[in-house]
C-alpha positions as CSV (number, residue, x, y, z in Angstrom):
1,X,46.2,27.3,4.4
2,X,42.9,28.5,5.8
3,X,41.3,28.3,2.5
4,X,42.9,25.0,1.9
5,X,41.0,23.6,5.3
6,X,37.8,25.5,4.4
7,X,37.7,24.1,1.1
8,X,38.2,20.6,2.9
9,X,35.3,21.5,5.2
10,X,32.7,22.3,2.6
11,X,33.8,18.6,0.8
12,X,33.6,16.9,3.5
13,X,30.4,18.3,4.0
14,X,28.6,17.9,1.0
15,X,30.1,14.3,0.9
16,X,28.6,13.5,4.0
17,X,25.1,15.1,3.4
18,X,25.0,13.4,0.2
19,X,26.5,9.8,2.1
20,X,23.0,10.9,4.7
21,X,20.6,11.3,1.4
22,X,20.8,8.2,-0.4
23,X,17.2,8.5,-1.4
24,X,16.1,12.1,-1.0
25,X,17.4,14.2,-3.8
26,X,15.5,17.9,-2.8
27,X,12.8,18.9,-1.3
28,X,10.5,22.3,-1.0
29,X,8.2,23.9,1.2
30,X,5.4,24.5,-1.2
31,X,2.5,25.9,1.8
32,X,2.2,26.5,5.3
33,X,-1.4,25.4,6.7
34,X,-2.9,26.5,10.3
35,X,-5.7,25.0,11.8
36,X,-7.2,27.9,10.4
37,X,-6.8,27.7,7.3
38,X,-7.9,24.4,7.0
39,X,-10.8,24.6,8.8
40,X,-11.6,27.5,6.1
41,X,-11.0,24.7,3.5
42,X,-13.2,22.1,5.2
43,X,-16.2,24.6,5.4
44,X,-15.4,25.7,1.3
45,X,-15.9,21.9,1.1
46,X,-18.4,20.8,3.3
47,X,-16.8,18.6,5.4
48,X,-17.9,18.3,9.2
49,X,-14.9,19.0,11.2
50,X,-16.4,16.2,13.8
51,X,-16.0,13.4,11.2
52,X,-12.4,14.9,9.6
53,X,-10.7,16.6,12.8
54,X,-8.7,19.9,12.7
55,X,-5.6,19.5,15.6
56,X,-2.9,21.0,13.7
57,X,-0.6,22.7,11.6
58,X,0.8,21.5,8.4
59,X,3.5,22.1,6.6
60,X,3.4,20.6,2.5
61,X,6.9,19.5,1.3
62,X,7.7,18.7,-2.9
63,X,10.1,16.2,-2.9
64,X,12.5,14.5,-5.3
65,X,13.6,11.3,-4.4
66,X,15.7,8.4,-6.3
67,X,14.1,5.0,-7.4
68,X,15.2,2.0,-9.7
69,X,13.7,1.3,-12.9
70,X,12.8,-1.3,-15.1
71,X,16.2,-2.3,-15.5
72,X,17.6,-1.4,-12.3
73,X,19.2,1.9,-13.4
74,X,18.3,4.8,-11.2
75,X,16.0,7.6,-12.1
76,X,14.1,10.3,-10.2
77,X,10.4,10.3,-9.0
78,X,8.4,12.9,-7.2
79,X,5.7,13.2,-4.2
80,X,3.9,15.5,-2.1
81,X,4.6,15.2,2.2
82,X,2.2,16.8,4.8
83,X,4.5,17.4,7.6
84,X,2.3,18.1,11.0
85,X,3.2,20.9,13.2
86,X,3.7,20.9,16.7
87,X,2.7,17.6,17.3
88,X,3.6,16.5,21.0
89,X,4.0,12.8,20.6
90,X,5.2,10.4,17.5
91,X,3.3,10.3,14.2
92,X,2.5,7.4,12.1
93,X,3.1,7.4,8.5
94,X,-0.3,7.2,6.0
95,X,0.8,6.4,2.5
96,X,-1.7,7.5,-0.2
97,X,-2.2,6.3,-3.7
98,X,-4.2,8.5,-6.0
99,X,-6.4,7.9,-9.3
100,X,-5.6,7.2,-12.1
101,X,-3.8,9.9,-14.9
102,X,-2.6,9.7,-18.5
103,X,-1.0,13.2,-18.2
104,X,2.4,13.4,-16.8
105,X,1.3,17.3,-14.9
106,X,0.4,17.8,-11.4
107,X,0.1,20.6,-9.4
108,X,-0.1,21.3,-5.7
109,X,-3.8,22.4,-4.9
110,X,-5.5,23.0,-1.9
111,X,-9.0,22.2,-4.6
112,X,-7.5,18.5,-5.3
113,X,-10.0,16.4,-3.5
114,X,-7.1,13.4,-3.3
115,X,-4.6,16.0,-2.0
116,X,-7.0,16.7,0.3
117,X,-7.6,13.4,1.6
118,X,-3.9,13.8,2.8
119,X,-3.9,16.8,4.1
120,X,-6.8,16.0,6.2
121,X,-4.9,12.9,7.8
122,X,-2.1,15.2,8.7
123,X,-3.4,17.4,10.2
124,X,-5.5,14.9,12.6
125,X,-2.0,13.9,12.9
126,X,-0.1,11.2,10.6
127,X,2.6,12.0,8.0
128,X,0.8,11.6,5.0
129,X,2.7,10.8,1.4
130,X,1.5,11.1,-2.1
131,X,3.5,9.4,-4.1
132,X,2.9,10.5,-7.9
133,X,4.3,6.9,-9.4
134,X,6.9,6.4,-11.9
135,X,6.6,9.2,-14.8
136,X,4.1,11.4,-13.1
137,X,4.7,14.5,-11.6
138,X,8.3,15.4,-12.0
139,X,8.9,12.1,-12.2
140,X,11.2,10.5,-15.3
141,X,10.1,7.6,-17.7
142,X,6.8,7.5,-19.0
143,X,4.1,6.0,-16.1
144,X,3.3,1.9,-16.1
145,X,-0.5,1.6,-15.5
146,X,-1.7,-1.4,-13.2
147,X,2.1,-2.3,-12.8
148,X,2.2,-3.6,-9.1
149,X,6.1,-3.4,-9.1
150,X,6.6,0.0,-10.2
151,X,3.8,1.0,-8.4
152,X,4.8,-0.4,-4.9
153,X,8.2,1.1,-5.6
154,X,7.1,4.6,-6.5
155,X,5.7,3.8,-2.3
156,X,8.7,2.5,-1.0
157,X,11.3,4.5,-2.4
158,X,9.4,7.1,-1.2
159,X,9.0,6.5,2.8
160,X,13.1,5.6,2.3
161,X,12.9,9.5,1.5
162,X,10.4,10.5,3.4
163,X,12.3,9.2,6.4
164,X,15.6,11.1,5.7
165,X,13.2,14.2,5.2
166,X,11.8,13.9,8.7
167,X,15.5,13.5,10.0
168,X,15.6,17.2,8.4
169,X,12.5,17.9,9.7
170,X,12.6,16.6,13.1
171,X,9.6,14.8,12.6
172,X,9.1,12.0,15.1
173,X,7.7,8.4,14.0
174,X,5.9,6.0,15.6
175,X,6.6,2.8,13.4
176,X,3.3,2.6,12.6
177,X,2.6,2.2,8.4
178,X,-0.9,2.8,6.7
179,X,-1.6,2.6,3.1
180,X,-4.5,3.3,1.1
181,X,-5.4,4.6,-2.1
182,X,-8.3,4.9,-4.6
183,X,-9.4,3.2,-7.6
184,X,-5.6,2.9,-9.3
185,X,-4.4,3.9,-5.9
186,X,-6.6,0.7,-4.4
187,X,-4.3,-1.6,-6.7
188,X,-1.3,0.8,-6.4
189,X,-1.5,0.7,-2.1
190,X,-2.2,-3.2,-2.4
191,X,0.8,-3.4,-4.1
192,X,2.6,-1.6,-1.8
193,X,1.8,-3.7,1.1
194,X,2.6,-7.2,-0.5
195,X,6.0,-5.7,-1.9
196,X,6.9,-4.6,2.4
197,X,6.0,-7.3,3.7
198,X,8.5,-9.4,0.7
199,X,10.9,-7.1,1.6
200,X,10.5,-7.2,5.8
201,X,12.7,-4.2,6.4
202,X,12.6,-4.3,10.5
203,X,12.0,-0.4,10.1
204,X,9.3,-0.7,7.7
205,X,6.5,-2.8,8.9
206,X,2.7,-2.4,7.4
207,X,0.2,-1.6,10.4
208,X,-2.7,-2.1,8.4
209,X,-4.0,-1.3,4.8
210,X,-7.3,0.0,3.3
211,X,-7.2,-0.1,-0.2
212,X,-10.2,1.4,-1.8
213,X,-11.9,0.6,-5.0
214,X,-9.3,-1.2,-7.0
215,X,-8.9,-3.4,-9.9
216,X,-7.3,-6.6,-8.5
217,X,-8.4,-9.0,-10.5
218,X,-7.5,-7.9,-14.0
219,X,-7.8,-10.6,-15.5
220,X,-11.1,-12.1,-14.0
221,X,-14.0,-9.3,-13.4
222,X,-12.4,-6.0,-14.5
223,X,-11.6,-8.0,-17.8
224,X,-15.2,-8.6,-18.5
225,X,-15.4,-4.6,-18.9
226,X,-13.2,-4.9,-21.7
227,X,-16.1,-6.7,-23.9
228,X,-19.2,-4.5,-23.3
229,X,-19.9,-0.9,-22.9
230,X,-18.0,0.3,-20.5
231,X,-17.8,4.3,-19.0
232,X,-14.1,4.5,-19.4
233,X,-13.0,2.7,-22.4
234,X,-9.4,4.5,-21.6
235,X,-8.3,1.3,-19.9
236,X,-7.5,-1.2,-22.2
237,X,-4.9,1.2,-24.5
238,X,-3.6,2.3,-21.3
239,X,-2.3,-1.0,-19.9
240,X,-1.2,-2.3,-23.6
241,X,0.6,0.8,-23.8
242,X,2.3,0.5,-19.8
243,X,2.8,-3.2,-20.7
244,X,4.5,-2.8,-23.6
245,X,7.1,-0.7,-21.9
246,X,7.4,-3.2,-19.1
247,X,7.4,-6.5,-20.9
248,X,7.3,-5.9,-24.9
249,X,3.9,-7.7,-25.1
250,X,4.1,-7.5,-28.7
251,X,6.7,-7.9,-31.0
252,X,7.1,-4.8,-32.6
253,X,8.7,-1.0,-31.8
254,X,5.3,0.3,-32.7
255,X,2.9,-0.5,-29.8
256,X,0.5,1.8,-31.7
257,X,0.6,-0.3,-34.5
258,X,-2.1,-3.1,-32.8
259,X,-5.0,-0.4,-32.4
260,X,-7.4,0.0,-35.7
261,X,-7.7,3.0,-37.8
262,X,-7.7,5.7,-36.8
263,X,-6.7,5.0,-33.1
264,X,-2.9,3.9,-34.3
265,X,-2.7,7.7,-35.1
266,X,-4.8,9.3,-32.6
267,X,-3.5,7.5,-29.5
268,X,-0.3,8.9,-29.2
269,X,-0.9,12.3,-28.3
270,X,-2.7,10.9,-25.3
271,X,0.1,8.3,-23.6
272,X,3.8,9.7,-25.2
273,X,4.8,12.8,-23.3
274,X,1.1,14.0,-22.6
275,X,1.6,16.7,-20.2
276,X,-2.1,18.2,-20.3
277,X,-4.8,16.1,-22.4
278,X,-6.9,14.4,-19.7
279,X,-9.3,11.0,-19.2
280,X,-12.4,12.9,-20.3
281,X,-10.3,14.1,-23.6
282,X,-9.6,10.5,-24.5
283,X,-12.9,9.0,-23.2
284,X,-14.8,11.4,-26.1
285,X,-12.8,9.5,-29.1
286,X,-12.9,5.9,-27.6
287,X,-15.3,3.4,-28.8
288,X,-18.1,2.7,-26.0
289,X,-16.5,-1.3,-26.1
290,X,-12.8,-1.1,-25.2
291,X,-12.0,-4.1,-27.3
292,X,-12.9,-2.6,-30.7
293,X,-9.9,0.0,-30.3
294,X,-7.9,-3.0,-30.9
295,X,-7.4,-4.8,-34.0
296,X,-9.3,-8.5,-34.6
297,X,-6.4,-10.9,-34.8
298,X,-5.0,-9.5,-31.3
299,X,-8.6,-9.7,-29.6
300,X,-8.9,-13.6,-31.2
301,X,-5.2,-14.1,-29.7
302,X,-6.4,-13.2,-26.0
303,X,-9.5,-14.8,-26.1
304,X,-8.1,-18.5,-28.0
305,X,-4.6,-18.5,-25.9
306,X,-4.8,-18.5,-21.8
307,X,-0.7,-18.2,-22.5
308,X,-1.0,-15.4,-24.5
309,X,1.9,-12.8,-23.1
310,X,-0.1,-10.1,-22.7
311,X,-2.7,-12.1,-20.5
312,X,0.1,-14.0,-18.8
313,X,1.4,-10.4,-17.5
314,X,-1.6,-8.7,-16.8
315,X,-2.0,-12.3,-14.7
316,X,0.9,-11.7,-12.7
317,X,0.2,-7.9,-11.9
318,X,-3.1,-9.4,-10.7
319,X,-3.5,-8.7,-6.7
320,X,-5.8,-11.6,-5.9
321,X,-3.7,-14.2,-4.4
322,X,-1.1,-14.0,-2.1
323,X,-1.1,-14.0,2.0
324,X,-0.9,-10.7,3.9
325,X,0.3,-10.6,7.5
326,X,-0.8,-6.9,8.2
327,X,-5.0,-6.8,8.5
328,X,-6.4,-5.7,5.3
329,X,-10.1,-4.0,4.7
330,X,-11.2,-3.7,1.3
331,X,-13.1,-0.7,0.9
332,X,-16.1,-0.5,-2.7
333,X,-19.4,0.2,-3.5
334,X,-21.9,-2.1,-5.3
335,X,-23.1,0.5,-7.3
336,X,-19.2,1.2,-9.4
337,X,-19.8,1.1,-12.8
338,X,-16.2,2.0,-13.6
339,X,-14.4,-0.5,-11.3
340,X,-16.2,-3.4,-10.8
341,X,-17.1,-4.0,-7.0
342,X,-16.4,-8.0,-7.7
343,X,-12.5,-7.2,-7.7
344,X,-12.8,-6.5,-3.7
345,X,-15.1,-10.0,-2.9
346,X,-13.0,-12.2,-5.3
347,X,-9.8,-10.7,-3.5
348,X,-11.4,-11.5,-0.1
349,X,-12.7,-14.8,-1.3
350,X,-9.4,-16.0,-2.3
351,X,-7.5,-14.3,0.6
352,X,-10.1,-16.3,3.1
353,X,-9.1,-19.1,1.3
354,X,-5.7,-18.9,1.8
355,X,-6.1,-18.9,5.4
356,X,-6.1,-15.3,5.9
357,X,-8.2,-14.2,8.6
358,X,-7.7,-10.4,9.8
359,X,-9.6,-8.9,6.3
360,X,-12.2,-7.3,6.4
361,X,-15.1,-6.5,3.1
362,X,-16.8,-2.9,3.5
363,X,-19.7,-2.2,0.6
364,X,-20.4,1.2,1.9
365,X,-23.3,2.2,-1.0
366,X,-25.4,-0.4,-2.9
367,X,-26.0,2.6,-5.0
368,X,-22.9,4.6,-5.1
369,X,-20.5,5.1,-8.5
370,X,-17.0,5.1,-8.4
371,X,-16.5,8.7,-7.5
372,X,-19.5,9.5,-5.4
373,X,-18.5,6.3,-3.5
374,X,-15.1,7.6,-2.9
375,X,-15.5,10.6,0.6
376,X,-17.5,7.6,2.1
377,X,-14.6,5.1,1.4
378,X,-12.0,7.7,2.5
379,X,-14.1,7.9,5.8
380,X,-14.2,4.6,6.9
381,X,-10.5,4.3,6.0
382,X,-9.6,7.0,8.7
383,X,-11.9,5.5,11.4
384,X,-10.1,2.3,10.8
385,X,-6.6,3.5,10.6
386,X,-7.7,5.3,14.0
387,X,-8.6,2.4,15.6
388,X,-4.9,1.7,15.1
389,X,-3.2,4.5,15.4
390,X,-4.8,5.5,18.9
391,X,-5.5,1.9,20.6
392,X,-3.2,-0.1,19.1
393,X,-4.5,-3.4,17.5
394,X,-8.3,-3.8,19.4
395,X,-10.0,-6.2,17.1
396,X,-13.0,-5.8,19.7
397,X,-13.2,-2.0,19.2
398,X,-15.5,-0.7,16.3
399,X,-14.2,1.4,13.4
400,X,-16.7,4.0,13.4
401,X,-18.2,5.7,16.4
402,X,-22.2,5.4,16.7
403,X,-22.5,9.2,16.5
404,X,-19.9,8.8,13.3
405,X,-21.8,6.1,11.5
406,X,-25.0,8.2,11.9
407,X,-23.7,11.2,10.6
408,X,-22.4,9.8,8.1
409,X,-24.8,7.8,7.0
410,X,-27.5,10.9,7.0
411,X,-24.8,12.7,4.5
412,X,-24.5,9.3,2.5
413,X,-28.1,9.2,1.7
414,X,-28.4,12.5,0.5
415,X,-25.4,11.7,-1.9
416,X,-27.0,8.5,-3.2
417,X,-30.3,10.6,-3.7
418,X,-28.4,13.2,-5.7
419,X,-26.7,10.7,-7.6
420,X,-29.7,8.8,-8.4
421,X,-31.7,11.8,-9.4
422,X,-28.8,13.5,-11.8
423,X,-26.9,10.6,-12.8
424,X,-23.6,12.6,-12.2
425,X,-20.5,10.8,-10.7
426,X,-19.0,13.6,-9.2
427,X,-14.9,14.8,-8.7
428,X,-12.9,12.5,-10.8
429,X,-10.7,10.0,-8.0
């Protein structure tokens, strides 16, 4: 009999931590940070503790969590959490998109300059999240480039997780949501914030967002890249290749089958089940125009036909047009030669248009690329999350100290002078 009951027990038990999880599938402690130990990091890496603070301990959580697909079927996704330690009052929650990837692999370094960006919020303390989007990571399916849907759910399905985690973890919230992310992150984060505020779940309300450096307007000014030479030619196979998967663009079960010889053979090593071939690896075979990898009748097709599927699509993925509630500041330099800076200013343009009034434009280098622009971008995110997260909404207050600004401005210059001088982008975002 006492088996019998302690058999009971361990069901009901299981039953009810699995009725508690309805997103969060597992989750591991990968590191412990102290204070110092970062602060080691930040002076490996040359960052000033007085622009990126050091307040505490962090704790860096794997996690599985559940999300729907395509077809509303469930599958698994994956994500890195930066729990702070020890923190006396409620945290927000920072949500982080990264770069864009073709290969499925990602590891947990301290050396990742976007897991870093994370890890630095956290321990000035936020809850950070870095979502790896559908098919990345230990994620299943293969990944959808520039898809806003799948994107802003690989986000939300992730804070439903992330908020049975801290549950677990008996970390404390304050209701307060930030998003950002870089370059595919910038559309990814955008994405993310139109797709809450749809959804208006009372216990997930958008504070404010910052995305940085993204491709809004894919079919306006990033599609201009398409037709000259162009640093990362990677783009255009990438989204045929996602789109396909979302929409069938094309009517055929070869996708590879619209690229010219001998792209239609090479390509697939680079977007099926790539787990370790890399941007640069696919930049060296790509033509310098990303419209000659595809075949002539297509390219006529898009150019002749505004209702041409695959523009139609790409169209509604585009992150130009619609109203957010939560303020907005749109974070590029003029100087991005891989995303171009016109996506932010036609995105504010229209958004002012629209009657929307708390957004914000913020060219931080006329001279800056896409990666070197990216630590200043970062920074002036933080200050203007801050401004939030410690005095609530103050529209009077500025985001960036005086003392800030100048310091970071002195750093900025000497990064715009090195960049000018070698020519070299820097860490890949």
């Amino acid at each position: 009999m006492k088996k019998i009951l302690f058999v009971a027990c361990c069901v009901l038990f299981f039953t009810t931590l699995k009725a508690e999880d309805k997103y969060l599938v597992s989750y591991t402690l990968v590191k412990s940070h102290t204070t110092k130990t970062i602060s080691d990091l930040w002076k490996k890496h040359h960052i000033p503790k007085v622009i990126l603070h050091v307040k505490n301990d962090v704790d860096i959580y794997e996690i599985i969590y559940k999300a729907k697909w395509l077809d509303s079927s469930w599958i698994t996704c994956s994500g890195i959490y930066y729990a702070p330690k020890n923190v006396k009052k409620s945290v927000p929650i920072m949500m982080f998109g990264h770069g864009t990837q073709i290969h499925k692999h990602r590891d947990i370094s301290d050396d990742d300059a976007q897991q870093g960006i994370c890890l630095g919020f956290a321990t000035d303390g936020y809850a950070a999240c870095y979502p790896d989007y559908y098919g990345i990571g230990k994620g299943e399916k293969e990944h959808i480039y520039q898809h806003a849907w799948s994107e802003a759910m690989s986000f939300i399905y992730m804070l439903y997780a992330v908020d049975e985690l801290n549950k677990k973890l008996n970390v404390q919230t304050n209701g307060q949501l930030f998003l950002t992310g870089y370059s595919q992150g910038g559309h990814a984060s955008f994405a993310a914030h139109k797709y809450l505020e749809e959804l208006n779940d009372p216990r997930f309300q958008v504070t404010a967002s910052s995305p940085m450096s993204g491709a809004y307007d894919m079919t306006g000014e990033q599609e201009k890249y398409m037709f000259q030479e162009y640093p990362r030619p990677f783009y255009l196979p990438y989204l045929l290749v996602s789109y396909q998967t979302a929409y069938k663009v094309i009517n055929t079960n070869n996708i590879y089958s619209v690229f010219k010889p001998p792209f239609d053979t090479l390509l697939p090593q680079y977007y099926s089940h790539n787990d370790n071939k890399t941007l640069y690896d696919l930049d060296k075979i790509m033509p310098k125009v990303p419209a000659d990898v595809v075949i002539d009748s297509f390219v006529q097709m898009y150019n002749r036909d505004s209702n041409f599927i695959f523009k139609q699509r790409l169209r509604e993925n585009n992150l130009t047009n619609w109203k957010p509630r939560a303020p907005v500041q749109l974070c590029y330099c003029k100087g991005d030669r891989e995303v171009n800076y016109k996506n932010s200013e036609v995105t504010y343009n229209n958004m002012r248009a629209l009657g929307v009034t708390n957004i914000k434009l913020n060219n931080l280098s006329d001279k800056l690329d896409h990666n070197t622009c990216a630590p200043f971008a970062v920074m002036a995110t933080k200050f203007f999350f801050d401004r939030f997260k410690n005095n609530g909404e103050n529209p009077k207050m500025k985001d960036v100290p005086g003392f800030k600004r100048a310091l970071s401005n002195i750093v900025k210059k000497k990064e715009e002078k090195k960049y000018l001088k070698t020519g070299q982008d820097g860490i890949r975002y």
